[in-house]
VMD Tcl script that builds the backbone (N, CA, C; Angstrom):
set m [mol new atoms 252]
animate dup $m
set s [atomselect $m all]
$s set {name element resname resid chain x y z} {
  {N N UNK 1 A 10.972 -19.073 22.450}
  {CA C UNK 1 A 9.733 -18.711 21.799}
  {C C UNK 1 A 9.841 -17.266 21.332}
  {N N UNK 2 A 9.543 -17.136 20.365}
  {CA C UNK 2 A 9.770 -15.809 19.595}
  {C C UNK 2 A 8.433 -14.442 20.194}
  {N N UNK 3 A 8.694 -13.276 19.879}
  {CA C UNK 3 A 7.954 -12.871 20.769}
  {C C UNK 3 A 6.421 -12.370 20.009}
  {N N UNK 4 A 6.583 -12.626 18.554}
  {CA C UNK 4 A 5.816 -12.571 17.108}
  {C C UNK 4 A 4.516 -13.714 17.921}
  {N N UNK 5 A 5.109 -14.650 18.359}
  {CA C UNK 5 A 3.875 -15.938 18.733}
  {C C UNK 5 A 3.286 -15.642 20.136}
  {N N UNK 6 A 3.795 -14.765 20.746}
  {CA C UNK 6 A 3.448 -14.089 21.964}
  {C C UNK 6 A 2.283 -13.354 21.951}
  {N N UNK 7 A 2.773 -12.531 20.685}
  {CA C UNK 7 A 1.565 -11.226 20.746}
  {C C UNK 7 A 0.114 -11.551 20.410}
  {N N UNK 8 A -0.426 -10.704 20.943}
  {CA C UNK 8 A -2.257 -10.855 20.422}
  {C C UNK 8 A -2.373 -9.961 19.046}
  {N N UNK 9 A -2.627 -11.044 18.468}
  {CA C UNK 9 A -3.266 -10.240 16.681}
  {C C UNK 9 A -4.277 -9.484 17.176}
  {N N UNK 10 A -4.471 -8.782 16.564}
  {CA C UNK 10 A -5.546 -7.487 16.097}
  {C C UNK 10 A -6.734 -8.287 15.231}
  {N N UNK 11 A -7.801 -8.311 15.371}
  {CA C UNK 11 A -8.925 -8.736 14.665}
  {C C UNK 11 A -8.317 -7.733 13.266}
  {N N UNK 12 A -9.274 -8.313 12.417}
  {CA C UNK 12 A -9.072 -7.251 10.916}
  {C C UNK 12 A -10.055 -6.587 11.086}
  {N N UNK 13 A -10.928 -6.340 11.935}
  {CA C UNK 13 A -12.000 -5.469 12.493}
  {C C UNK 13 A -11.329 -4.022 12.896}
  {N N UNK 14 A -10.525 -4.018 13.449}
  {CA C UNK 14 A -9.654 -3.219 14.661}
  {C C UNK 14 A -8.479 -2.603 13.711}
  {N N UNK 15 A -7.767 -3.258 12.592}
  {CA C UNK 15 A -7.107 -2.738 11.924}
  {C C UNK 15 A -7.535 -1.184 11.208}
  {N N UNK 16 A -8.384 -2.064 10.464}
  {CA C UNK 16 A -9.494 -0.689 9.724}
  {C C UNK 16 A -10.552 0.227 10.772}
  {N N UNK 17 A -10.236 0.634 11.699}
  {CA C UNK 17 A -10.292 1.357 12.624}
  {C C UNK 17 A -10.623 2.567 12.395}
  {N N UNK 18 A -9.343 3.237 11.699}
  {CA C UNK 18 A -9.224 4.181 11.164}
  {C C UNK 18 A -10.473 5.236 10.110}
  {N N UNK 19 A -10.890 3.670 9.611}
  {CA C UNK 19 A -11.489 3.904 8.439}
  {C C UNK 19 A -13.422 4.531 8.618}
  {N N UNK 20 A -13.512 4.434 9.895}
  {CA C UNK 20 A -15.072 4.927 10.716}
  {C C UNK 20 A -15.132 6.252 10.591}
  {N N UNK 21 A -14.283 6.946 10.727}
  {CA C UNK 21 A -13.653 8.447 10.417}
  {C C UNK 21 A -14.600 9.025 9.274}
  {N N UNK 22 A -15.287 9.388 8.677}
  {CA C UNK 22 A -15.725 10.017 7.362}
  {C C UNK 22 A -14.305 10.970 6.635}
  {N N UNK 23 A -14.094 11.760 7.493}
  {CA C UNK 23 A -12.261 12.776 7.040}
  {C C UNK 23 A -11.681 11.522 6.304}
  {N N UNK 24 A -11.063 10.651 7.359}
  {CA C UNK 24 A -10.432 9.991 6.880}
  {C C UNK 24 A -10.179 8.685 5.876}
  {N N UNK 25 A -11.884 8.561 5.657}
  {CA C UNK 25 A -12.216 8.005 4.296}
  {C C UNK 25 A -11.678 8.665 3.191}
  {N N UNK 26 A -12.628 10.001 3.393}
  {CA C UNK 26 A -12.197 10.790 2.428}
  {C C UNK 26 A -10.842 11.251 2.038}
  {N N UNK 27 A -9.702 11.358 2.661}
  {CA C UNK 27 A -8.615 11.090 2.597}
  {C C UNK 27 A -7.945 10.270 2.023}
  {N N UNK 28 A -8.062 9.278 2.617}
  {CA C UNK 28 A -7.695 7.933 1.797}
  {C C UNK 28 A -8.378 7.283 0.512}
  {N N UNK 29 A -9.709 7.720 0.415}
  {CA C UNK 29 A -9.843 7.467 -1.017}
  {C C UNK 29 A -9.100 8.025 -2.044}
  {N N UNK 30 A -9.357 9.470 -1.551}
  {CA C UNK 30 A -8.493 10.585 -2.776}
  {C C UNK 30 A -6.883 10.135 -2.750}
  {N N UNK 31 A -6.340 10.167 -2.189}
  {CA C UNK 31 A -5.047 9.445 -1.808}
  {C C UNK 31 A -4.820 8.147 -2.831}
  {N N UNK 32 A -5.946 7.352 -2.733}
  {CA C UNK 32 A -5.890 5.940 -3.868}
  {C C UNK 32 A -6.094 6.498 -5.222}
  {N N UNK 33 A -7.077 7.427 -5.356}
  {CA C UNK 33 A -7.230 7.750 -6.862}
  {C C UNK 33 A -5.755 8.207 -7.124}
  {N N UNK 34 A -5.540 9.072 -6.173}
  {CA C UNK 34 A -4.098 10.484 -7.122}
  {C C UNK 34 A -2.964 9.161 -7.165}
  {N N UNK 35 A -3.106 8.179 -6.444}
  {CA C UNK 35 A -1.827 7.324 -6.609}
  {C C UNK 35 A -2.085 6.475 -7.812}
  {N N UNK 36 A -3.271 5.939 -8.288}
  {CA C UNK 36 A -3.304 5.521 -9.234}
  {C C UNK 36 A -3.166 6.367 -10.561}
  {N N UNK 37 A -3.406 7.366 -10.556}
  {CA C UNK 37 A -3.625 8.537 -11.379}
  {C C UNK 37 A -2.039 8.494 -12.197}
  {N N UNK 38 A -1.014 8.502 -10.757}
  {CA C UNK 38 A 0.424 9.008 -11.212}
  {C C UNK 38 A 1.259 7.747 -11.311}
  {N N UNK 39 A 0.596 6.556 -11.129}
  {CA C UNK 39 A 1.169 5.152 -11.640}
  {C C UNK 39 A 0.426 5.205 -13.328}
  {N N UNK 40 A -0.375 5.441 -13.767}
  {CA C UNK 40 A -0.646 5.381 -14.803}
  {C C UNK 40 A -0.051 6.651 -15.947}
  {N N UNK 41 A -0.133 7.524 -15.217}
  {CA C UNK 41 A 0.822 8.668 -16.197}
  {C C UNK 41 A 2.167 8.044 -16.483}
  {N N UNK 42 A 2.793 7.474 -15.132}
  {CA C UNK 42 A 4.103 6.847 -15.491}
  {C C UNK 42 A 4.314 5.697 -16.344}
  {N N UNK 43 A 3.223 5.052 -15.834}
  {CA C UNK 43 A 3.216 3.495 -17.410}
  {C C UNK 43 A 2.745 4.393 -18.262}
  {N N UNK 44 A 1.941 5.186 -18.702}
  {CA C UNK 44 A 1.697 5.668 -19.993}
  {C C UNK 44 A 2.934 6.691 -20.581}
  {N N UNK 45 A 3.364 7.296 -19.943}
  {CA C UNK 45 A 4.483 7.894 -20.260}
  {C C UNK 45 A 5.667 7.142 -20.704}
  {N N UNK 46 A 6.134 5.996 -20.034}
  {CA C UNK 46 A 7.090 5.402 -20.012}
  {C C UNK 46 A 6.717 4.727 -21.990}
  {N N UNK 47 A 6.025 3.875 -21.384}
  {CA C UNK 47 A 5.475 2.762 -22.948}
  {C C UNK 47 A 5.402 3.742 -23.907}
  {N N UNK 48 A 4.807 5.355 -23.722}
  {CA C UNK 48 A 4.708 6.030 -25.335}
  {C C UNK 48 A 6.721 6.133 -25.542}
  {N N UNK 49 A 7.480 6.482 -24.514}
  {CA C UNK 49 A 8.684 6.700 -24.972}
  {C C UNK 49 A 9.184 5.605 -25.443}
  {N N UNK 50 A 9.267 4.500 -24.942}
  {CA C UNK 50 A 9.553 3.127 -25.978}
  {C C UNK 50 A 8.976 2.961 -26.909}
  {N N UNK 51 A 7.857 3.322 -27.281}
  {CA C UNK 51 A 7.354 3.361 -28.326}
  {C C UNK 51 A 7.575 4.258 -30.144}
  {N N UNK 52 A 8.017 5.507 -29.519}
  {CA C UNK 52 A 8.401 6.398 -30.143}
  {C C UNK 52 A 10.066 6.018 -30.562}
  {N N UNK 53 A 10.778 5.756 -29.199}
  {CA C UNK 53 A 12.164 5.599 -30.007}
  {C C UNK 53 A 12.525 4.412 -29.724}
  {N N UNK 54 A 12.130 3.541 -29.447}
  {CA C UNK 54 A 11.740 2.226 -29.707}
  {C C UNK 54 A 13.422 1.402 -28.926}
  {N N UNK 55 A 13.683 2.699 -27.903}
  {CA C UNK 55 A 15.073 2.559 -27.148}
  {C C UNK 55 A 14.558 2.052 -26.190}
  {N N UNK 56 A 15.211 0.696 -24.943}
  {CA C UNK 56 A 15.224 0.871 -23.700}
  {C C UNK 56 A 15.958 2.256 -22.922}
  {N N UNK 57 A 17.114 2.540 -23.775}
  {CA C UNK 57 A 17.902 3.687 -22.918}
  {C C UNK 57 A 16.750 4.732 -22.742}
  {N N UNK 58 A 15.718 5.042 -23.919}
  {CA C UNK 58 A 14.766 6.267 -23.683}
  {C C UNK 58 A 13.986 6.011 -22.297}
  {N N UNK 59 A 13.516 4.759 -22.559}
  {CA C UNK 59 A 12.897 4.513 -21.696}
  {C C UNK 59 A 13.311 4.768 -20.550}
  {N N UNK 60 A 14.838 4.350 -19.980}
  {CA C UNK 60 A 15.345 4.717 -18.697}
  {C C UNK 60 A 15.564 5.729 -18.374}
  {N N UNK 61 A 15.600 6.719 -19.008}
  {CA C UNK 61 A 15.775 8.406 -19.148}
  {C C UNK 61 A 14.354 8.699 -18.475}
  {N N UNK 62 A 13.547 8.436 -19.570}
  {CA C UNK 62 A 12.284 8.812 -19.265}
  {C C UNK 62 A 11.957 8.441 -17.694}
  {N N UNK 63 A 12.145 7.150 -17.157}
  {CA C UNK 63 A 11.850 7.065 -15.644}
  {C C UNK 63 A 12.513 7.550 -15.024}
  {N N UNK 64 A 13.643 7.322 -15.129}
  {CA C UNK 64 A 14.858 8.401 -13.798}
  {C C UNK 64 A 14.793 9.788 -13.720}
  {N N UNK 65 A 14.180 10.337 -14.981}
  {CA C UNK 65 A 13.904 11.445 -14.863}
  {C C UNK 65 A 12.900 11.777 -14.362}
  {N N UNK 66 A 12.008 11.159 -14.412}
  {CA C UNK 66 A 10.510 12.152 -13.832}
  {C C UNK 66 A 10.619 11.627 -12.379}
  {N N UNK 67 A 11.345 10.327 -12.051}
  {CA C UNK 67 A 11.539 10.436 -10.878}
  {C C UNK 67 A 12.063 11.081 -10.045}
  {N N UNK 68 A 13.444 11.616 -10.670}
  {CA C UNK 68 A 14.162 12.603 -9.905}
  {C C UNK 68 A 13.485 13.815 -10.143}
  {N N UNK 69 A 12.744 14.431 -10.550}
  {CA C UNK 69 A 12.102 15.518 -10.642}
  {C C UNK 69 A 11.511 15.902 -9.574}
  {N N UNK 70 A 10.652 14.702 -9.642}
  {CA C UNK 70 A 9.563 14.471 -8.094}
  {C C UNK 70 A 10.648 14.740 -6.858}
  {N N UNK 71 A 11.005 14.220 -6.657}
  {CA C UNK 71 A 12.102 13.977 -5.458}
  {C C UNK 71 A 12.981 15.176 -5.297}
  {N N UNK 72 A 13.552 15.597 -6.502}
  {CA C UNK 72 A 14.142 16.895 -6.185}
  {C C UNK 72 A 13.032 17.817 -5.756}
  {N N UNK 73 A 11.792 18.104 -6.172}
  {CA C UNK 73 A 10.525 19.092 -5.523}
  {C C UNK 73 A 10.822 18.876 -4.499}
  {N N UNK 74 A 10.465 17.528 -4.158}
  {CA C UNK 74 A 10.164 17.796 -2.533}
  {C C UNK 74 A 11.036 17.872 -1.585}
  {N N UNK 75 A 12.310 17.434 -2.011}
  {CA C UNK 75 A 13.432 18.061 -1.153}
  {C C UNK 75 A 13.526 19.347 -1.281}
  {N N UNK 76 A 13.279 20.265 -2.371}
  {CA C UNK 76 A 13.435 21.413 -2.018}
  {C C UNK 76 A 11.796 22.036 -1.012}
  {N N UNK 77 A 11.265 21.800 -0.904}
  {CA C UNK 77 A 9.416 21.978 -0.201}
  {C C UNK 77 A 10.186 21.529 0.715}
  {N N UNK 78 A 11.017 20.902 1.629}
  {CA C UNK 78 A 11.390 20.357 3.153}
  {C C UNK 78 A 12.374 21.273 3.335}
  {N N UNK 79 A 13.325 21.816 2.205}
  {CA C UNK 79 A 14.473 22.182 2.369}
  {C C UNK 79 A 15.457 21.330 3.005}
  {N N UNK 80 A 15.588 20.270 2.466}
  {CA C UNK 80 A 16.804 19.350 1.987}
  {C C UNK 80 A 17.637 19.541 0.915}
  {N N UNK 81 A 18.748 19.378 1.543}
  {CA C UNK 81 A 20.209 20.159 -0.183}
  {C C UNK 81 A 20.896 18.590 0.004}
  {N N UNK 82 A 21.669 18.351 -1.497}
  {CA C UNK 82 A 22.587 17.576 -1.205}
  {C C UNK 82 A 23.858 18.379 -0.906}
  {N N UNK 83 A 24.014 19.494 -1.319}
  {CA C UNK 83 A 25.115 20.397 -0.689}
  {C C UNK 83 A 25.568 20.502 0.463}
  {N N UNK 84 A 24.445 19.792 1.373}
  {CA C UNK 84 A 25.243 19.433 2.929}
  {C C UNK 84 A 25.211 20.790 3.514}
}
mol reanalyze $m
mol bondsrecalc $m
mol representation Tube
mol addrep $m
């Protein structure tokens, strides 16, 4: 018997737990907006560059780049190098 069929589920009451908090509403709402915010800059960004040069390659530029952008920030904000 696996030990998944063992355990006691959590009501979905008890999950959202968290969420009684007022802080942590507020948190997590703003958190949903800014994430939607920067999924939509990226589809809008992405589609105007296909649009304009009417390349998939632009297009892949355009995402790998702003992705690695992001990612390089915040490795440098932790101070993470790939320089080892």
């Amino acid at each position: 018997m696996s030990q998944r069929s063992t355990e006691k589920r959590l009501p979905l009451k008890a999950a959202f737990r968290a969420l009684r908090n007022r802080n942590y509403r507020l948190y997590w709402s703003g958190q949903l907006v800014s994430f939607s915010g920067t999924w939509m800059q990226r589809v809008a960004q992405a589609w105007l560059v296909l649009k304009l040069t009417n390349s998939p390659w632009g297009w892949a530029f355009s995402a790998s780049h702003s992705w690695r952008c992001e990612h390089d920030r915040d490795d440098r904000e932790v101070g993470i190098s790939d320089e080892g």
